[in-house]
C-alpha positions in Angstrom: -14.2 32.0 -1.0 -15.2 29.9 2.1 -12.7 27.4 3.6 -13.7 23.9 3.6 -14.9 23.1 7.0 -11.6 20.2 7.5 -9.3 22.6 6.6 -10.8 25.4 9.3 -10.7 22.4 11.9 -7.4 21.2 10.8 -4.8 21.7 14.1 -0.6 20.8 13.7 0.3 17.9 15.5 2.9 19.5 18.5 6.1 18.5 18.7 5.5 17.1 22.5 3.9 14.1 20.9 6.1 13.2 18.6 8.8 10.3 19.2 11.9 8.6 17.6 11.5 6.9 14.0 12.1 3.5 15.6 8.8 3.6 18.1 6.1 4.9 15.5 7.5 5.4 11.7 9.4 2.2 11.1 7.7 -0.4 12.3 4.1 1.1 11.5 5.3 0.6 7.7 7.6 -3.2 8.5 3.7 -4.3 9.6 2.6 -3.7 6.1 5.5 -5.3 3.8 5.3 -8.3 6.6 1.3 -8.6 5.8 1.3 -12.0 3.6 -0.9 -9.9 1.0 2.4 -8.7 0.0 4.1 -11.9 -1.0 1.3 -14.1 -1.5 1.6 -14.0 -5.2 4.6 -12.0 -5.7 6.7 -14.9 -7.1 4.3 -16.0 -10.0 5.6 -13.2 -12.8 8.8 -12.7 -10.9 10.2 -15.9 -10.0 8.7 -18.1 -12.5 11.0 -16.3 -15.3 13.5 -14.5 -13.5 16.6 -15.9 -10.8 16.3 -15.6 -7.1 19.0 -12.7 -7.2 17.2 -11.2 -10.0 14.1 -10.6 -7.6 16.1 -10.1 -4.6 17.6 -6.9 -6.2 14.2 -6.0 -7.6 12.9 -5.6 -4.3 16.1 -3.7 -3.2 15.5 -1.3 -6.1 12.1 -1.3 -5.2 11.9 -0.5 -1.7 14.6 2.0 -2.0 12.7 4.1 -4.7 9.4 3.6 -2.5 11.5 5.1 -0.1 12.9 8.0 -1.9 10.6 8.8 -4.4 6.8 8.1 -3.2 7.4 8.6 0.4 10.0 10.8 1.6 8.2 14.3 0.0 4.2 13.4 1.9 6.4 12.4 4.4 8.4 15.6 5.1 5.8 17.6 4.3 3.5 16.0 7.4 6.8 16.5 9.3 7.4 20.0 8.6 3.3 20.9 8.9 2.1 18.6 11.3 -0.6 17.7 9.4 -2.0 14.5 7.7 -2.7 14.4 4.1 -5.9 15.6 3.3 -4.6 19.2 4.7 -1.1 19.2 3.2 -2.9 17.5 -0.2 -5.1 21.2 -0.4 -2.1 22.8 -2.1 -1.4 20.0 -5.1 -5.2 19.2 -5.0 -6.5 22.5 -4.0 -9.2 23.1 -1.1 -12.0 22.0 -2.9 -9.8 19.2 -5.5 -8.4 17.5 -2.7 -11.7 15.5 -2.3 -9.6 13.3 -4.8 -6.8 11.7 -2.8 -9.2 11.4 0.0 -11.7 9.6 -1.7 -9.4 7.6 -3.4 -7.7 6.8 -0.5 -11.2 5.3 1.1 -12.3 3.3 -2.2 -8.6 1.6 -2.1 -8.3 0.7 1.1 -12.1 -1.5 0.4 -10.0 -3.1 -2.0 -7.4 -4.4 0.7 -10.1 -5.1 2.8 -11.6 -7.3 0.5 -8.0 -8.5 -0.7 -7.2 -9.8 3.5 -10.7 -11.0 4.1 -10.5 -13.5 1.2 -7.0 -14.9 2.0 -8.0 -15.1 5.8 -10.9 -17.4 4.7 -8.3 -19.2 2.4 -6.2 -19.7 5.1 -8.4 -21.1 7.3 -10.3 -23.2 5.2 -6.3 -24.7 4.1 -5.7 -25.2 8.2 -9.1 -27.0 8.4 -8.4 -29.2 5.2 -11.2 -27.9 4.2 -13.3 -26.5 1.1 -16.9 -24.9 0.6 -17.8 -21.7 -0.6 -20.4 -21.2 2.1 -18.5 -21.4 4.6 -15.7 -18.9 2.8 -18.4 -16.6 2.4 -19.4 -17.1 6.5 -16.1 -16.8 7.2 -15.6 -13.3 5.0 -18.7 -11.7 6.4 -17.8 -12.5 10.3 -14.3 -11.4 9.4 -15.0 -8.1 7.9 -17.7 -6.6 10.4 -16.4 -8.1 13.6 -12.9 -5.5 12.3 -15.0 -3.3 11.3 -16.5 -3.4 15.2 -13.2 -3.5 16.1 -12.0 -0.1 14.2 -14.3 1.9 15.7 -13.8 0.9 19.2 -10.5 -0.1 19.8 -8.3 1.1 17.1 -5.4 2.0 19.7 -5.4 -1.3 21.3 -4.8 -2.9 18.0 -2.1 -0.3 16.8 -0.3 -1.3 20.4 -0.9 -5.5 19.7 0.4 -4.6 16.1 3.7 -4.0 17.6 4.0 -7.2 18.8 1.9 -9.3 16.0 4.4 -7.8 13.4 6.9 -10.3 14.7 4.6 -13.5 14.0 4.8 -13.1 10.0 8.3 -12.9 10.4 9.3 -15.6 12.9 6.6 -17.8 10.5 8.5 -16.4 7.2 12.5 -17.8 8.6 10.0 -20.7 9.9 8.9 -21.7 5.7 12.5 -21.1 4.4 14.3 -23.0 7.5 11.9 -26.0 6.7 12.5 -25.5 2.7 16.7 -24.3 2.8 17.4 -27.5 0.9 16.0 -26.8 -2.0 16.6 -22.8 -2.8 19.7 -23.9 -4.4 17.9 -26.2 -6.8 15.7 -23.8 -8.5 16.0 -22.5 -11.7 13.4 -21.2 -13.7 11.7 -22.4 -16.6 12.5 -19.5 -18.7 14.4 -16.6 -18.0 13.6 -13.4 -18.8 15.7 -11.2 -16.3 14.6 -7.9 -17.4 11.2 -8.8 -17.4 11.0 -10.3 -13.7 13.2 -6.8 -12.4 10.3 -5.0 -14.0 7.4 -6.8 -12.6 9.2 -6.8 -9.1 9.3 -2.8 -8.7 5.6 -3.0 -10.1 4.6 -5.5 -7.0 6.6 -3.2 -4.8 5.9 0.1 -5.6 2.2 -0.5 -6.9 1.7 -2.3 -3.1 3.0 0.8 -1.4 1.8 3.5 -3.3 -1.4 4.8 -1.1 1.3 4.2 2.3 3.9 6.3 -0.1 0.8 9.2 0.1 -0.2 8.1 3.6 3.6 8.9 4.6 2.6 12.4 5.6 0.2 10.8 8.1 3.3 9.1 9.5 5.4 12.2 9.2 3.1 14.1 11.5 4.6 11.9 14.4 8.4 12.9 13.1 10.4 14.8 15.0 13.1 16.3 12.9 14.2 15.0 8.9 16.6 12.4 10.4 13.4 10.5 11.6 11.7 10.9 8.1 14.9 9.5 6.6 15.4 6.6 8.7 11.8 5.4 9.8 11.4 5.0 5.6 15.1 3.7 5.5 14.3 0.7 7.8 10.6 0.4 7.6 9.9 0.5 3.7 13.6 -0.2 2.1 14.6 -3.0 4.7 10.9 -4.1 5.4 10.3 -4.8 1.9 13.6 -6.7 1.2 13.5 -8.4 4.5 9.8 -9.6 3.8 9.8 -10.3 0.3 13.1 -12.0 0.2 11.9 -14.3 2.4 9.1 -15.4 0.6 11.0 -15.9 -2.5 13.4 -18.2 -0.9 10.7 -19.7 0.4 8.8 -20.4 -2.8 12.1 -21.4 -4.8 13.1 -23.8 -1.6 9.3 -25.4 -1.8 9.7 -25.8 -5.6 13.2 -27.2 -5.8 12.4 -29.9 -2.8 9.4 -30.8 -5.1 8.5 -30.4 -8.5 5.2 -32.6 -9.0 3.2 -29.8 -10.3 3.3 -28.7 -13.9 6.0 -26.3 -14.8 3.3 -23.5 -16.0 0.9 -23.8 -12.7 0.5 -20.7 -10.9 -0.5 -22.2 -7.4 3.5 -23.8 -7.3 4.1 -19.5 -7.3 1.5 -18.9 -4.1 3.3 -18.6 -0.8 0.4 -20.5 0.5 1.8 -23.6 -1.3 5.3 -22.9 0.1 3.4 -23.0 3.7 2.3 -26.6 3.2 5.8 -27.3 2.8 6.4 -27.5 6.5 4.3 -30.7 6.7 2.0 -31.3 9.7 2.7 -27.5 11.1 1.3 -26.1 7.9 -2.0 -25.7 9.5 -0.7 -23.9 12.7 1.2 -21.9 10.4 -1.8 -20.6 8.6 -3.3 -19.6 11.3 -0.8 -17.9 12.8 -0.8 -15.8 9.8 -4.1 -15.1 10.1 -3.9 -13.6 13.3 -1.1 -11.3 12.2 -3.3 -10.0 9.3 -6.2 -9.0 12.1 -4.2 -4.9 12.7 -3.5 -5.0 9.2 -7.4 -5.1 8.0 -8.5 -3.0 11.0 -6.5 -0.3 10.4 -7.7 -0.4 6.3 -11.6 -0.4 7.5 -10.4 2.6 10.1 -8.0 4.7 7.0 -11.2 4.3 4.9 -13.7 5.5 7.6 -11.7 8.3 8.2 -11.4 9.0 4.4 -14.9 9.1 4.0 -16.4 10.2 7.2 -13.7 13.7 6.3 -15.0 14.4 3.0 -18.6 13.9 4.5 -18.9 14.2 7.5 -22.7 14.3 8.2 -23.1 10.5 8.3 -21.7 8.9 11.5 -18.2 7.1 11.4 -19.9 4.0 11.9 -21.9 3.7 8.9 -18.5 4.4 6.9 -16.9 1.3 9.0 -19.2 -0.9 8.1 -20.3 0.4 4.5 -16.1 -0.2 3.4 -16.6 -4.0 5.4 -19.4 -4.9 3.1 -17.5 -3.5 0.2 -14.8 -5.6 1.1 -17.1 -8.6 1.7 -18.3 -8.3 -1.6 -15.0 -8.4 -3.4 -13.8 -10.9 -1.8 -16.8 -13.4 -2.1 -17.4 -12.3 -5.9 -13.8 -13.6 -6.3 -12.5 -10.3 -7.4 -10.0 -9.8 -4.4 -8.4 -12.8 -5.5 -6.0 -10.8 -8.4 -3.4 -9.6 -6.6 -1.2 -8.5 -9.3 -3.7 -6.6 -11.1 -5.5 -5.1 -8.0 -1.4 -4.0 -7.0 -1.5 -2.5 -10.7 -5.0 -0.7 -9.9 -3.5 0.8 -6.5 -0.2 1.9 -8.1 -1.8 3.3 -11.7 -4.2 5.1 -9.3 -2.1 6.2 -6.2 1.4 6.4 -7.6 0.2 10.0 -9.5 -0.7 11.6 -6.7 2.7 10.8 -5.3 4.6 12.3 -8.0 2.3 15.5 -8.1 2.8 16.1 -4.3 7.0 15.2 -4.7 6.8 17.6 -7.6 4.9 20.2 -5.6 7.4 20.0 -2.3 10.2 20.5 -4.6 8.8 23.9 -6.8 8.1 25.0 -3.0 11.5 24.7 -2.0 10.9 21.5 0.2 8.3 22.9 2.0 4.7 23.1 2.5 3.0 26.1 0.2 -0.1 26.1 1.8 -3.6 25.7 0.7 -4.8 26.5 -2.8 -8.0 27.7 -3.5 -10.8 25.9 -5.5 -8.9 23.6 -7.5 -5.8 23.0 -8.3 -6.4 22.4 -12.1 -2.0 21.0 -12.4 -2.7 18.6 -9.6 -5.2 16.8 -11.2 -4.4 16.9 -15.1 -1.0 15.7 -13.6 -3.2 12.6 -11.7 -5.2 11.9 -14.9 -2.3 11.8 -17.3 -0.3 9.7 -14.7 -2.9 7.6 -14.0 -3.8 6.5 -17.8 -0.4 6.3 -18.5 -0.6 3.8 -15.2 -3.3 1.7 -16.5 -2.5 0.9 -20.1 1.0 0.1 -20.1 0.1 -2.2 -16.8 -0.3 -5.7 -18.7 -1.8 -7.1 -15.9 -4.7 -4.8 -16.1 -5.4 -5.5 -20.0 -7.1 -2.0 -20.6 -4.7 -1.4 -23.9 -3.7 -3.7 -26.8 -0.7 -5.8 -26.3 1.6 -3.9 -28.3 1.0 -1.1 -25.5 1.9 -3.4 -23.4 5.7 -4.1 -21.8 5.8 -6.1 -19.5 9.7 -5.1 -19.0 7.9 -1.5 -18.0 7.5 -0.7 -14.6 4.2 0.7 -15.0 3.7 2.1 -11.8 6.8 3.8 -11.8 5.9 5.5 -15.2 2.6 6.7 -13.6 4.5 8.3 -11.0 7.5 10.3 -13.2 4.6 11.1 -15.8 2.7 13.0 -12.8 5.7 14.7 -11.6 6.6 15.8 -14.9 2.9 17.4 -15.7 2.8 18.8 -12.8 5.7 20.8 -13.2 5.3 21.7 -16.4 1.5 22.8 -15.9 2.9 24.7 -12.6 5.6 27.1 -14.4 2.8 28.0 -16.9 0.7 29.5 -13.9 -2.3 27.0 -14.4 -2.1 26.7 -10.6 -4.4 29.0 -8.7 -3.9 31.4 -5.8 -2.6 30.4 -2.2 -4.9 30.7 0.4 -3.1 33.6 2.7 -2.3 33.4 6.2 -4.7 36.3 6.9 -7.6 34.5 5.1 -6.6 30.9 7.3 -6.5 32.8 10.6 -9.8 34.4 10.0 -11.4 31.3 8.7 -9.9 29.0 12.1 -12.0 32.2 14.0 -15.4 31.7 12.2 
């Protein structure tokens, strides 16, 4: 059977340019969690019934089990291989199934795309004081194609200015809770339901970083040894996520306990955005600031979903991908339908947090290493995804694809996707449903043709 044409192609990344967790690993993932997407909404089903402790350990659970459980497997297995996902993915996935994560990966990353470009034009429209659609929709088009330029032709200059616009969300995030301090102490929620607002919190966190938990062999290809795997998660996606998040509750419970005009029950007092305009004639500065931080964050979703597609197929140029995910983004976040955070993190995590578990589940029956490729179709990979997956979506009550009695809001959802993979997966691989590893002999040959 003929090798797919990527995986002939496919050459280890050498050890030579490799560097330290701290210069590539960690704060590649601390951009992410410090990407306002994150916490925009994360307090309105988390804070509005649970304590500011409550969600602080919630995102302390929840960026430790993104840490252990979704990344550290893709992310030694890029280590170990030197390869990025859509190679090591051949042997959960097979050579011809691992169109799936691929493509997936692509789709999902529109979604953030369109998710940034319609809280950029937020923002800036709330600097400007502001409001009309057509300019939001002016804004949204300019914004997503000018990135999408900007992917194509300068994707290394923006990876180098990330390092240095990672600190602006941070500097503005102590900025918010330094202007709110005084009234963190005076929030308490309406009602409390503890177990509830845990649940919910691990959902926003893991469901957020599930396709970066799969992308983590990407990142793993620039590790050197385990130790970097270990501690580029450690501080990048347990810390980042606690460090980020935690801030932006404060935040919200300091801009809610300094003033409680709005109605008890009204989401926007939950937004981070209204916690911005907290800081008084700054706010606007503020917003903007934020804005610019989000600029590597959106490039680099338009260049993961280029690279997605323009793999799989590769006969159209990259730059028809670029700007085909930019309109798709455009028109989610002009439609409105970017504008769900919570259920679009429920869509990423029901879809991505499967594949996790599959590929976690995969490393381990290997012995913590990398099988190799599987031919055709790896039949255990994808019942495991399907399985996980609907599990993912009809327990998620954000999503409202079940009746409510399906429905448990104290569920982590996305979690459950992810064990239910692992679980099928392993079951479905000791009874031999997996096909046969493509042999050394066959790869050699195959890299010669």
């Amino acid at each position: 059977m003929a090798l797919p044409r990527y995986l002939r192609a496919s050459v280890p990344n050498p050890a030579d340019k490799r560097a330290p967790w701290y210069k590539n690993t960690a704060p590649a993932y601390a951009g992410i969690f410090l990407a306002v997407i994150f916490y925009q909404q994360m307090a309105e089903n988390t804070l509005s019934q649970a304590s500011v402790g409550t969600c602080l350990l919630g995102l302390l659970v929840g960026g430790l089990i993104a840490w252990g459980l979704f990344y550290y497997a893709p992310a030694m297995l890029g280590m170990k291989t030197g390869r990025p996902l859509y190679i090591v993915g051949t042997s959960t996935f097979g050579t011809q199934g691992n169109y799936l994560p691929g493509f997936l990966m692509g789709l999902l990353q529109v979604g953030f795309i369109g998710v940034i470009t319609l809280l950029v034009a937020n923002y800036i429209m709330a600097a400007a004081h502001a409001q009309s659609h057509a300019v939001v929709i002016l804004i949204c088009i300019i914004w997503a194609y000018a990135l999408a330029w900007i992917a194509m032709r300068g994707i290394s200059h923006v990876a180098r200015a990330g390092n240095i616009l990672n600190w602006i969300p941070l500097i503005m995030l102590a900025l918010v809770v330094f202007a709110v301090r005084g009234g963190i102490g005076k929030y308490h929620p309406a009602v409390t339901h503890t177990g509830t607002g845990f649940a919910i919190m691990l959902d926003v966190v893991l469901g957020f970083f599930a396709t970066a938990g799969a992308a983590g062999a990407d990142f793993g290809i620039n590790s050197r040894n385990q130790r970097d795997v270990s501690l580029g998660g450690l501080f990048g996606i347990a810390l980042a996520a606690l460090v980020a998040g935690g801030l932006a509750i404060l935040a919200v419970a300091g801009a809610i306990g300094l003033n409680s005009a709005l109605p008890v029950g009204a989401a926007s007092r939950f937004d981070f955005s209204a916690a911005i305009g907290s800081v008084g004639s700054a706010a606007s500065l503020v917003y903007i600031l934020f804005v610019i931080a989000l600029l590597p964050c959106c490039t680099f979703s338009t260049f993961i979903a280029t690279n997605s597609f323009s793999t799989m197929i590769p006969n159209a140029p990259r730059s028809v991908w670029a700007y085909a995910a930019a309109t798709g983004g455009i028109l989610l976040a002009i439609t409105g339908l970017a504008a769900n955070l919570g259920g679009f993190f429920g869509l990423v995590g029901a879809t991505f947090a499967p594949v996790c578990g599959a590929m976690t589940a995969d490393y381990l029956l290997a012995g913590k290493k990398w099988s190799g490729p599987r031919h055709g179709i790896n039949w255990a990979g994808y019942l495991a995804w399907i399985i996980g997956c609907w599990v993912g979506l009809l327990i998620n009550p954000g999503l409202h694809l079940a009746p409510a009695s399906w429905q448990q809001a104290d569920h982590p959802a996305v979690l459950f996707s992810y064990l239910v993979a692992l679980v099928v997966y392993w079951i479905l691989a000791k009874a031999g449903v997996r096909p046969r590893l493509v042999g050394e002999e066959e790869m050699k040959a195959a890299a010669r043709a």
